[in-house]
VEXDREN-2710 file (C-alpha; in Angstrom, 1 decimal):
% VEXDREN-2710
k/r/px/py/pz
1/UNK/0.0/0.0/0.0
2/UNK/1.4/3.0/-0.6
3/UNK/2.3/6.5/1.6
4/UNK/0.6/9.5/1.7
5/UNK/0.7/12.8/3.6
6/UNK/-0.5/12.8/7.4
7/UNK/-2.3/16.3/7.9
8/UNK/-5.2/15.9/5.9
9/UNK/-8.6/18.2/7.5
10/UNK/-10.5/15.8/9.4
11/UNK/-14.1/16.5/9.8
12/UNK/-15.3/15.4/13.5
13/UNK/-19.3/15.1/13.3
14/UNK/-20.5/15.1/16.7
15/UNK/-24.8/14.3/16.8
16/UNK/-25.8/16.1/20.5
17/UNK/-29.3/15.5/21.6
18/UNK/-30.1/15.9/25.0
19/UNK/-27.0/14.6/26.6
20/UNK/-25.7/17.7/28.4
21/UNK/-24.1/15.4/31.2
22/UNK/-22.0/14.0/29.3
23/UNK/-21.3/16.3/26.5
24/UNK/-19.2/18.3/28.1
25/UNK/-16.2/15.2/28.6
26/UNK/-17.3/14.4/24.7
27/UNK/-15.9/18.1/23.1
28/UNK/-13.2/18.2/25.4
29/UNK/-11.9/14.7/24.6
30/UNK/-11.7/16.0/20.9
31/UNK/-10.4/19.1/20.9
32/UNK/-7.4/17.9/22.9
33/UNK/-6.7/15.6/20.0
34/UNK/-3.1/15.0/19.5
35/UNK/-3.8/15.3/15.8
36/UNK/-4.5/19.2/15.6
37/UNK/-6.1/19.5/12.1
38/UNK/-9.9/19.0/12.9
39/UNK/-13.0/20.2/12.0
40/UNK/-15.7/19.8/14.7
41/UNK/-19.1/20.0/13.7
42/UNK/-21.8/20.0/16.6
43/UNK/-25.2/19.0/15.4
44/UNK/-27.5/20.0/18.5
45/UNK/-30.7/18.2/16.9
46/UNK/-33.1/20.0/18.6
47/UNK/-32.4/19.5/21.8
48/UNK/-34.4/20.3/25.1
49/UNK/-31.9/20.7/28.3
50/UNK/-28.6/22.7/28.0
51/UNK/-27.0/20.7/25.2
52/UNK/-27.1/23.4/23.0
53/UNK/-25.6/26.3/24.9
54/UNK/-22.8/23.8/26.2
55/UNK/-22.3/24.0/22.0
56/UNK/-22.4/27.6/21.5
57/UNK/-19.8/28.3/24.5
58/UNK/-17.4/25.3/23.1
59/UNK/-17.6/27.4/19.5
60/UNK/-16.6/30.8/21.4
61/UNK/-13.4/28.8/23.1
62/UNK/-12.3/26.7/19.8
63/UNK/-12.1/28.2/16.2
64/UNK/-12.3/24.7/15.0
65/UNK/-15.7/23.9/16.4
66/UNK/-19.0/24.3/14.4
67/UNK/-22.2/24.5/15.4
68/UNK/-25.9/23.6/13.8
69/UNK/-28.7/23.8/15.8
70/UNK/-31.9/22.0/14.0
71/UNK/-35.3/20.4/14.4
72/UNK/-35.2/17.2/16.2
73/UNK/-35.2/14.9/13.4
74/UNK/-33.2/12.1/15.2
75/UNK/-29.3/10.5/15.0
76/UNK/-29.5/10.0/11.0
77/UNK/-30.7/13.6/10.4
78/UNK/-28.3/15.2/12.3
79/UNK/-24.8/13.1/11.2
80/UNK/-26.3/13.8/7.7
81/UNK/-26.3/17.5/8.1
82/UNK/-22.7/17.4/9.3
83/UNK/-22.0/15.7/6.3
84/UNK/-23.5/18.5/3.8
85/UNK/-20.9/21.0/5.0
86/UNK/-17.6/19.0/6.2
87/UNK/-14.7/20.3/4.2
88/UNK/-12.4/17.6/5.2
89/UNK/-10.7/14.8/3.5
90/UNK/-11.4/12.6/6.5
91/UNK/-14.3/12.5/8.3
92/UNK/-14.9/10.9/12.0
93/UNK/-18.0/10.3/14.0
94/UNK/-18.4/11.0/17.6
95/UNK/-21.8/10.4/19.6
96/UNK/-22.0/13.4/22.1
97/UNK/-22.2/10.9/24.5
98/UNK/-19.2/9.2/24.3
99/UNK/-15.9/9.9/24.5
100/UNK/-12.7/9.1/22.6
101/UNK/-9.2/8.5/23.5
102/UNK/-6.5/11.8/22.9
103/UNK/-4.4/9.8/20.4
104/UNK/-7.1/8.4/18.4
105/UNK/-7.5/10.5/15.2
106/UNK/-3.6/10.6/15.4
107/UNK/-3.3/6.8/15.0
108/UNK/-5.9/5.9/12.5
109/UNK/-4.7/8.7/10.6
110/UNK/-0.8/7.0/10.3
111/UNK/-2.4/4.4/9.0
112/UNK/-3.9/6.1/6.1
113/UNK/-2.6/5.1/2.8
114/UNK/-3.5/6.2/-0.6
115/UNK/-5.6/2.8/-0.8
116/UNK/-6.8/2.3/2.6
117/UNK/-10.9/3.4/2.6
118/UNK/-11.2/3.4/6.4
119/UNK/-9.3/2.8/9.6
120/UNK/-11.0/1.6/12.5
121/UNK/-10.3/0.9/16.3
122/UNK/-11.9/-0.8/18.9
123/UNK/-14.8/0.5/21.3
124/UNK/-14.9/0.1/25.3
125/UNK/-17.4/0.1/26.7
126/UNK/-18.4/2.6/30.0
127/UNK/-20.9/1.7/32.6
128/UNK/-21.0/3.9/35.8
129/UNK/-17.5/4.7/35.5
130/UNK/-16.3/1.7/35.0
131/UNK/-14.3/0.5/31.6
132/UNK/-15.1/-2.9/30.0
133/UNK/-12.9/-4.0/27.1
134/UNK/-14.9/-7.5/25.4
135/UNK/-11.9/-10.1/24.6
136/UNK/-13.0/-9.8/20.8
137/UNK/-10.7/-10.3/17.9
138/UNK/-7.6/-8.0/18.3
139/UNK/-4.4/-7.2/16.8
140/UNK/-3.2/-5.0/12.9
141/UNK/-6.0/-6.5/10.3
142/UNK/-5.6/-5.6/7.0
143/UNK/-8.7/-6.7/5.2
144/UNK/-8.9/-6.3/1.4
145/UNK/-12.7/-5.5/0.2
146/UNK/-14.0/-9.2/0.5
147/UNK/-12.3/-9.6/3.4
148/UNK/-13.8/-6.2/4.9
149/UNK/-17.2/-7.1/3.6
150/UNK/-16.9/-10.3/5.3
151/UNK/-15.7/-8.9/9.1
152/UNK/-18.6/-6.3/8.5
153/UNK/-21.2/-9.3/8.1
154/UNK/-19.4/-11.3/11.5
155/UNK/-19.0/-7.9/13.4
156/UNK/-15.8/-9.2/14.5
157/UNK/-12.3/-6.6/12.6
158/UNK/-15.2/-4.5/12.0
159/UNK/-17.7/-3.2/14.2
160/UNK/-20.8/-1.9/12.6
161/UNK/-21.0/1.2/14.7
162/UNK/-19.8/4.6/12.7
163/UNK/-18.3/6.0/15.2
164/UNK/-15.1/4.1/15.5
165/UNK/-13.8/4.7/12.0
166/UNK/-11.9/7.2/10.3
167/UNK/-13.2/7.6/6.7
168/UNK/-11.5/8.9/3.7
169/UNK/-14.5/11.2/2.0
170/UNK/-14.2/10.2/-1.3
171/UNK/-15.6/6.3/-0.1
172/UNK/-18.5/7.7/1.3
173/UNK/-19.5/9.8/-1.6
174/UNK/-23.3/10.8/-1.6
175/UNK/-24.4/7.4/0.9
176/UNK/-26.3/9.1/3.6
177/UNK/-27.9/7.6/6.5
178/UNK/-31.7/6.2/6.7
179/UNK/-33.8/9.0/8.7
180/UNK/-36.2/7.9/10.6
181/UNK/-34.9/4.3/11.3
182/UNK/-33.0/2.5/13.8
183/UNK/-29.9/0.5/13.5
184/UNK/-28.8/3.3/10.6
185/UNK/-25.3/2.0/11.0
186/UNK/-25.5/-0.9/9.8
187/UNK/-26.6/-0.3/5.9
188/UNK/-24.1/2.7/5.7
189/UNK/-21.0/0.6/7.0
190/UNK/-21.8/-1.7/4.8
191/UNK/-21.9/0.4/1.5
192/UNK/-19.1/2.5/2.2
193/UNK/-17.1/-0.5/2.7
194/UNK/-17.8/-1.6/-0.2
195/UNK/-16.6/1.5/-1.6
196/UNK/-13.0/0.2/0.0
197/UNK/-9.9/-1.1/-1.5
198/UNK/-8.4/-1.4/2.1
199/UNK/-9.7/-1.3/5.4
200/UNK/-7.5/-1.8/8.5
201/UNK/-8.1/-2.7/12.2
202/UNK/-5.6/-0.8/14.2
203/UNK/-6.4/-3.2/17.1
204/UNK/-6.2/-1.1/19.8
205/UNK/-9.3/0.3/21.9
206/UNK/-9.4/4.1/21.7
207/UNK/-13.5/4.6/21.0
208/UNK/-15.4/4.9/24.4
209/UNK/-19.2/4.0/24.6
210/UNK/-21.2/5.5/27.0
211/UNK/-24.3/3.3/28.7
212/UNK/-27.6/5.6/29.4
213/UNK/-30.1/4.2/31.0
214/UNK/-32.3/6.5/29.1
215/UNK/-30.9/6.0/25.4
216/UNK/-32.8/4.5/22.8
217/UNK/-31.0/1.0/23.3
218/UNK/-32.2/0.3/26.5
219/UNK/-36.1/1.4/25.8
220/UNK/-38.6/-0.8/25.9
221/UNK/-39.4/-2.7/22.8
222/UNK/-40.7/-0.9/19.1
223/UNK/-41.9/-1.1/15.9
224/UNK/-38.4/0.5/14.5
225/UNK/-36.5/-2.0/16.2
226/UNK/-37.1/-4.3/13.3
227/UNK/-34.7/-2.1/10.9
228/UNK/-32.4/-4.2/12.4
229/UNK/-33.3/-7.5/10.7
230/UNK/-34.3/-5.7/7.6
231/UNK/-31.7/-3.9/6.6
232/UNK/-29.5/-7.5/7.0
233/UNK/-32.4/-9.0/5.5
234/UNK/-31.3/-6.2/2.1
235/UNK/-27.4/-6.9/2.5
236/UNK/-28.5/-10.5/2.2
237/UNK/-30.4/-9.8/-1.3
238/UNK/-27.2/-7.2/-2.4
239/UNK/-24.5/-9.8/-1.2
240/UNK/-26.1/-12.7/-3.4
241/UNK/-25.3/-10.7/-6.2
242/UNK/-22.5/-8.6/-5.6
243/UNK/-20.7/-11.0/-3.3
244/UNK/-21.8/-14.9/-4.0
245/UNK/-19.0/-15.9/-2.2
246/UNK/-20.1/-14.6/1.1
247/UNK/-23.8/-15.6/1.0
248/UNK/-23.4/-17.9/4.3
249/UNK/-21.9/-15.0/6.3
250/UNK/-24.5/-12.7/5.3
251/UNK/-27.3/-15.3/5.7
252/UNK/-26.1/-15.9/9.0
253/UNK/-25.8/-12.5/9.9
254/UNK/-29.9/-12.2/9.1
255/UNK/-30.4/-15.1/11.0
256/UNK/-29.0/-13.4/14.1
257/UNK/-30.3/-10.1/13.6
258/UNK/-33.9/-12.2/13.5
259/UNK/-33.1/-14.2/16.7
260/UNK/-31.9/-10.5/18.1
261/UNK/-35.1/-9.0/17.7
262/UNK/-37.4/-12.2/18.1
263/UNK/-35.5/-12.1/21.8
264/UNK/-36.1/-8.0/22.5
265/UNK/-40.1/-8.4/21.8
266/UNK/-39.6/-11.5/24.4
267/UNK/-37.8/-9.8/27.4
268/UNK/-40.0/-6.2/26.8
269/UNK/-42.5/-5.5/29.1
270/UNK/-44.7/-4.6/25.7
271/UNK/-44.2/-8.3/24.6
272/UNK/-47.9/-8.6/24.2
273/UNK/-48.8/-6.1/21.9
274/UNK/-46.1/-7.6/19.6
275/UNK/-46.6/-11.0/19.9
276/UNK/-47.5/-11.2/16.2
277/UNK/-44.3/-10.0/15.2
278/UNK/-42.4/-12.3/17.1
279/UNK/-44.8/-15.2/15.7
280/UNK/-43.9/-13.8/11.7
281/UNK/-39.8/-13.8/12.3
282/UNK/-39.7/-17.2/14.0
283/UNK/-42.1/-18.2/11.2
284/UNK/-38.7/-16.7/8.9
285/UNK/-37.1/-18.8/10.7
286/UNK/-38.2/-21.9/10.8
287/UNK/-38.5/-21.6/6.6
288/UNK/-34.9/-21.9/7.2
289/UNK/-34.0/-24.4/9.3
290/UNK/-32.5/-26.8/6.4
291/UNK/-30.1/-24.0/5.8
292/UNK/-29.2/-22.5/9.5
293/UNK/-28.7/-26.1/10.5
294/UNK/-25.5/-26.7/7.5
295/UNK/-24.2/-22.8/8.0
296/UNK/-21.0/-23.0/8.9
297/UNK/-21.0/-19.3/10.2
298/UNK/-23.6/-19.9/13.1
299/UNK/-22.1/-21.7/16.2
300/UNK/-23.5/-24.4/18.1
301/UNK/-25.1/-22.1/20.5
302/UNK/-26.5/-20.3/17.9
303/UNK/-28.0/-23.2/15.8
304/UNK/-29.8/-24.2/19.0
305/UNK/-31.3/-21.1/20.1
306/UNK/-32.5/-21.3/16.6
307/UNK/-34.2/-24.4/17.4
308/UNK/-35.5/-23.2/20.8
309/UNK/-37.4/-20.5/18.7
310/UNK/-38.7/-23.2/16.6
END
């Protein structure tokens, strides 16, 4: 792979909606970037406490710093509308609450080469104060684009969140995020990887994810909540054609996207009211028992909660 230069503009798109507790830690964690050339854009997407004053004063104190204040149109809108006016040849997403670690930008930028789409890291995650790092996959990956395609589909070199990537802008082009759905990351990961020559795993966990009990993970069950089995549901149709080769990993990744949801109508206290969902995906399901039985991609443990749903 070949060199390039290492002070490219990165554009830093930060969505803030009503997370003034911890937005605070979020700015300061990027401005005190060792990498100096940034961009930060702060979306405040209509928020109702102090989020977007704690904006405004940030933009008086840092030249760098951006601000948008909007209608509430949720996490797509806003990352979207960061995208419309980043000038940068990089661009980086930050959720306002999270934070990130100060040498981040400056290590997936070294490994930015002329061919090299993205460069990710890996996430922590941050509950109460304390720091949990999953004993996933680790180590220098370099994937070319099957190979990326492939890690996106076992969420294993890649994660499917945006936010622990650093893109080049050309890859993502005009591919915007889906407004007004959940589980947004998933589709635009996987086109923009597709976009990719290279990607590369730097290994090395530098992203930091914040739990709330309030965010819009750990709600009670709804209807948007199935985005996440469709959209795997469309990579499945688009990798039969574009990628034959991985149609087991992407088959198994809608099979566990289905027993994902089919599990989060089951344990929510609204499990009643969408009992007839739950009754249609393990019908999915169960049309393909033949085939999650021989995929080589679903565990043991998988198959069988398979067959428990069954």
């Amino acid at each position: 792979m070949e060199m390039e230069r290492k002070n490219g503009l990165i554009s830093v798109i930060v969505p803030v909606y009503n997370v003034e507790s911890y937005l605070e830690k979020c700015i300061d964690s990027i401005i005190h970037q060792t990498y100096k050339n940034l961009e930060i854009i702060l979306v405040d997407d209509g928020s109702t406490d102090n989020s977007g004053k704690i904006c405004d004063v940030y933009k008086e104190k840092d030249s760098r710093i951006k601000v948008i204040h909007k209608q509430n149109r949720g996490l797509s809108s806003a990352r979207n509308c960061g995208l419309e006016i980043a000038k940068g040849e990089y661009i980086g997403f930050v959720d306002g609450d999270d934070y990130i670690a100060e040498d981040m930008y400056a290590l997936l930028n070294n490994h930015m080469k002329d061919d090299v789409g993205i460069v990710s890291c890996k996430i922590a995650y941050v509950d109460q104060g304390h720091v949990k790092a999953p004993n996933s996959a680790s180590g220098l990956m370099i994937m070319d684009n099957v190979q990326a395609i492939r890690e996106v589909l076992r969420v294993r070199y890649l994660n499917i969140s945006a936010c622990d990537k650093l893109y080049r802008r050309e890859t993502i082009g005009n591919i915007k995020f889906s407004v007004g759905r959940t589980s947004e990351d998933l589709p635009f990961i996987y086109n923009v990887v597709k976009n990719c020559k290279y990607v590369i795993n730097i290994g090395e966990y530098k992203y930091f994810y914040c739990y709330r009990e309030n965010s819009i993970s750990h709600k009670s069950f709804f209807i948007r909540r199935i985005d996440y089995a469709l959209f795997a549901r469309d990579i499945l149709k688009d990798v039969n054609v574009e990628y034959p080769m991985l149609r087991k990993e992407a088959e198994a990744r809608y099979i566990l996207n289905l027993i994902s949801v089919a599990a989060s109508i089951k344990e929510s206290p609204d499990r009643k009211q969408y009992a007839y969902l739950r009754k249609r995906f393990v019908k999915v399901i169960r049309r393909m028992k033949l085939r999650i039985l021989v995929n080589p991609e679903l565990t043991f443990e998988q198959k069988i909660s398979c067959i428990t749903l069954w």
